[in-house]
N, C-alpha and C positions, 0 to 999 in steps of 0.2 A: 504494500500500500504506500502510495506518495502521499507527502503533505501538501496540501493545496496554496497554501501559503504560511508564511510566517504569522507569529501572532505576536500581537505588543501589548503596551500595557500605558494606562495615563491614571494619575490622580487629579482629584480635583477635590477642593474647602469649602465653594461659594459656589452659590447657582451660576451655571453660565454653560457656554461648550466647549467640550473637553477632549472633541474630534471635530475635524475643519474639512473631512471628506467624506466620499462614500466609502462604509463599512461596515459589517457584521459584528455586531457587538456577542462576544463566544462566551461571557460572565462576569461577575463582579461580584466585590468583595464591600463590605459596608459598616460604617459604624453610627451610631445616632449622637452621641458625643452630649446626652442626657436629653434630650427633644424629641420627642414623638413627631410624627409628622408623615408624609407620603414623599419618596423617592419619586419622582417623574423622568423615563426617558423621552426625548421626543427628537422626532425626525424635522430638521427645518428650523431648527429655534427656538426662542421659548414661544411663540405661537403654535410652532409647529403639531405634525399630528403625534400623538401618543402611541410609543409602541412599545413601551411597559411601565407599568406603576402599581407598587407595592407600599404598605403602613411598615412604619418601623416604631419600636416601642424606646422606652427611656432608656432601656438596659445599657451595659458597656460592652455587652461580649457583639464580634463581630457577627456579621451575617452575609455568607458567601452561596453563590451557587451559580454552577455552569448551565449554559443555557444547551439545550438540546441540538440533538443537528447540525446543520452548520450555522445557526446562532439567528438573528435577528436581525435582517439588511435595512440598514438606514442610508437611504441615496441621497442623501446633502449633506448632515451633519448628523453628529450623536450632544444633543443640550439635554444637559442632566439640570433640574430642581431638585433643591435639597432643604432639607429645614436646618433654622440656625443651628450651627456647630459640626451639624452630621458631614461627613467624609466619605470618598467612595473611590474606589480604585477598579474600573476595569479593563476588560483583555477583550481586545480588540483583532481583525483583519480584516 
């Protein structure tokens, strides 16, 4: 079996975007950093369309998980929303 591509990796602190092209988001790793709130990914910006959003709770312990298949194609950008504090690292191609 070949690798289709390489996979990378970005963090990010503050709502913004955290990937500036097209790419398959393959999982992420997360912290709430005590703030409950909903993770937002979206395709396009923060207007953009939503193609995943999970609640995260106050705890400290991280929360990770790879996303199936070959991941979830976002064709403009990957803008993560975050609530204050929370942290997110994910792996990208």
């Amino acid at each position: 079996m070949t690798m289709q591509y390489d996979v990378k990796s970005a963090h990010i602190e503050a709502t913004g975007t955290i990937v500036s092209s097209r790419n398959r988001l393959k999982g992420y790793q997360c912290i709430s950093g005590g703030t409950a709130g909903d993770i937002i990914f979206r395709d396009g910006g923060a207007a953009g369309t939503i193609r995943l959003q999970f609640n995260i709770g106050t705890g400290t312990q991280p929360i990770g998980l790879p996303i199936p298949g070959e991941g979830i194609l976002f064709t403009t950008d990957i803008h993560v929303t975050l609530p204050t504090s929370a942290k997110v690292t994910i792996f990208y191609g």
